[in-house]
N, C-alpha and C positions, 0 to 999 in steps of 0.2 A: 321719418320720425324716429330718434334716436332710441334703440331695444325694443320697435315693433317686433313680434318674432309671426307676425304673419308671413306669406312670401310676398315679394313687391305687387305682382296684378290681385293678387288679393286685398291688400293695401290700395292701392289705385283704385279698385270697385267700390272700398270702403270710403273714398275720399270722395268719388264720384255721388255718390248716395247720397252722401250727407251736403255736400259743396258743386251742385250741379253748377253748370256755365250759364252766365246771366244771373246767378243770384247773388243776395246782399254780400256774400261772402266773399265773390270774386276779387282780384288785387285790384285795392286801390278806393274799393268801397268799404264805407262801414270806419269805426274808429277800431284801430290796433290799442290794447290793453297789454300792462307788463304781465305777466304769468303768476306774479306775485301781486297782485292788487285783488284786494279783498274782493270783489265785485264779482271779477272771475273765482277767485276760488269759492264763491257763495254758490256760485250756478253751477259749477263743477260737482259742488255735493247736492246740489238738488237732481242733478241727474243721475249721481249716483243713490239717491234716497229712491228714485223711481226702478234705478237698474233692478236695485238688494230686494224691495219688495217684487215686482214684475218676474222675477225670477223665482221665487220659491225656494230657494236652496240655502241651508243652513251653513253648506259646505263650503259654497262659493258666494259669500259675503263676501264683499273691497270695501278699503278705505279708499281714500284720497291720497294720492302719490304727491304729483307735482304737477301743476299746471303748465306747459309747455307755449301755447299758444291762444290767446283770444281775442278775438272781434265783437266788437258792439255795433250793433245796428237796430235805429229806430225804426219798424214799419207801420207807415200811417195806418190808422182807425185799429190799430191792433195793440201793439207795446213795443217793450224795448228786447231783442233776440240777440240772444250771445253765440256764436260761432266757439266751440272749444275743442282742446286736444289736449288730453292730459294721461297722466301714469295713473297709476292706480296700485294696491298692496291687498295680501293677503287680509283678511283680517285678524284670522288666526294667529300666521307666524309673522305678518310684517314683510312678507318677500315680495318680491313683484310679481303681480297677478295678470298684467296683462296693460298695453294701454287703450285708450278711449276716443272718440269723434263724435261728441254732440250737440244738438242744436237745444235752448232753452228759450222758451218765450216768457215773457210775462206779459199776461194781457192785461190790456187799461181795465178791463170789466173785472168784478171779483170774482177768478176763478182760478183753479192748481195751474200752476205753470206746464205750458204743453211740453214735452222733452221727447226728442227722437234721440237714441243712443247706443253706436254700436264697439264692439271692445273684441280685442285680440284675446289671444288665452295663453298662459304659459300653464296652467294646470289641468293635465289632463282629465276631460270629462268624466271619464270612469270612475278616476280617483273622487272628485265633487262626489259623485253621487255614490261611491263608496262612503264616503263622510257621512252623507246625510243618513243615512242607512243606519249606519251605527248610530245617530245622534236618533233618530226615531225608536232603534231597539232598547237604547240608553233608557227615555220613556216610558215605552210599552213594556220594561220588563220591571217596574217599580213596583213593590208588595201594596203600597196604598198610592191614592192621587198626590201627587206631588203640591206640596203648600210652601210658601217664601214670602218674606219679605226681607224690604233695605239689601238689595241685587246691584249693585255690590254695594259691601257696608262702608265702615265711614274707614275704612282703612286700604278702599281699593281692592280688596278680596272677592271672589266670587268660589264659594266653594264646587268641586267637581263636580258632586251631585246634579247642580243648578248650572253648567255650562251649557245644556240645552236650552234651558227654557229662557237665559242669555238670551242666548242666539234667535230662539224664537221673539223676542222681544225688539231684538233688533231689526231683524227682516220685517215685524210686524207694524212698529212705531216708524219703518222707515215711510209707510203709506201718508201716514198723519203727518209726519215732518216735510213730504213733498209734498201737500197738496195744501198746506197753511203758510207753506216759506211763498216769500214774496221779494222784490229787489231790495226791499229793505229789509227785511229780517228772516231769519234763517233759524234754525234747529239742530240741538244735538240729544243724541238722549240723556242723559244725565242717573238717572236710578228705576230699577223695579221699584216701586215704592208695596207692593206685594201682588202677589201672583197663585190662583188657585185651578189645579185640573180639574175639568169633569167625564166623570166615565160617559164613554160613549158604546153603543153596542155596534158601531162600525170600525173601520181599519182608522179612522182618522183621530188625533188627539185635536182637544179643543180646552181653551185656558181662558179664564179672565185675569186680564192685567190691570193694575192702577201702574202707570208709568209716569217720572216727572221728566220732560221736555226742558233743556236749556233754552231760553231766547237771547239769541244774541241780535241788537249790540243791547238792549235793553236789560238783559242780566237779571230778568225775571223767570220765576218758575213757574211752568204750565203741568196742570196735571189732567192729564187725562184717562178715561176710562178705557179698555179695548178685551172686546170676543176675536176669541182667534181660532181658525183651526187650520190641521196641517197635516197632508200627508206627502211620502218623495214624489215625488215626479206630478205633482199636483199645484195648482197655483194657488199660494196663499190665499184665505178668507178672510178680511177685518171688518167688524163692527167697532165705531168708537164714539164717544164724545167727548170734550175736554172743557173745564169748568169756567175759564176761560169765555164761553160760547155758550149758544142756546144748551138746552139739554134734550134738544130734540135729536133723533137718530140721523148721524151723520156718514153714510156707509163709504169706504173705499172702493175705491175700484174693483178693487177683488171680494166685494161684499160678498157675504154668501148665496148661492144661487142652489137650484134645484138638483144640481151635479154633486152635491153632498150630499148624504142620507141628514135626514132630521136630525137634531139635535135630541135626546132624552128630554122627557119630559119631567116637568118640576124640578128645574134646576135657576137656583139666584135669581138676581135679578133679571129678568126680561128685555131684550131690546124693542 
């Protein structure tokens, strides 16, 4: 794969994982897709909407590079699985981040598409989590809780101050845009619509977001509600609901669990 910068058996275990022998992927099964057809590039960002949240790191956000290669394969009583290998970018600077090998399913039943998904590195670990560091002391070192709204305004701006809580946004909305994208419609985020800290008496920051979701191809706006909380080397928390939907609590995967200290008490709304 062209500008992997893994070494080849490294690449080769990575290929094996995901494309063992005798599966859909094999040559000559499965429909071959051009690397440009929406289809692929839909599931390409669903796995990376799964990568940015499942990672935790503010540092090591990607976009979507270029999708290289995909296969389509139906498997009965299940859905339709796409075979992909694409590039990937910084988010920050737009460089290349690394490329990708994974698999997406969509099941016929209603539920988040399953994604297994493994990705090279061209940015050194340390550096990530140097990033993140500083983007958490950015935070932690504010005179009052940090309050926003219209992230970014109508002019594409996001001021300095608020490039964390961006970022948090992003990695945090990426949960809710995987696990509502479907082969037909897909997500991007589109604006903080406003976002408020609440002090915690733990090392962890925690936010409520109103975020607006793009839906493509339908070109409607989803708002939804999201609790977040976040510390480095910890995996994302999100609580959400989006109006869209019931308003019953709809937790992600990284919902909050016991491994956080409580929350403050008497704070906003309640999930």
């Amino acid at each position: 794969m062209p500008g992997l910068r893994a070494s080849p058996p490294a690449f080769l275990l990575l290929v094996a994982l995901l494309f063992p022998r005798g599966s859909p992927a094999a040559p000559g099964a499965g429909q071959g897709l051009e690397g440009g057809s929406r289809s692929a590039a839909a599931a390409a960002r669903v796995a990376l909407h799964y990568r940015n949240f499942q990672a935790g790191s503010l540092g090591g956000l990607r976009a979507l590079g270029q999708v290289r290669k995909a296969t389509l394969k139906n498997i009965p009583e299940s859905g339709h699985k796409y075979y992909l290998q694409f590039s990937t970018e910084d988010y920050w600077s737009g460089e290349d981040a690394g490329n990708c090998l994974a698999t997406v399913l969509y099941p016929k039943k209603k539920a988040p598409p399953v994604v297994s998904i493994k990705c090279s590195h061209t940015k050194d670990q340390k550096e990530i989590q140097e990033e993140d560091n500083r983007l958490y002391q950015r935070i932690r070192h504010q005179s009052k809780p940090i309050t926003g709204s219209n992230i970014p305004d109508s002019y594409g701006n996001i001021e300095p101050a608020l490039e964390p809580v961006w970022a948090l946004a992003v990695a945090g909305s990426s949960s809710i845009m995987w696990e509502k994208s479907t082969e037909t419609l897909g997500y991007f985020l589109a604006q903080v619509k406003s976002v408020r800290q609440w002090i915690r008496k733990d090392d962890f920051t925690e936010f409520d977001f109103t975020v607006l979701l793009h839906e493509i191809p339908t070109q409607e706006i989803v708002s939804c509600h999201m609790r977040l909380t976040w510390r480095p080397g910890h995996p994302l928390k999100v609580k959400h609901f989006c109006a869209s939907e019931s308003h019953a609590v709809e937790e992600g995967s990284g919902a909050e669990s016991g491994s956080a200290a409580a929350p403050a008490a008497g704070k906003g709304a309640q999930f």
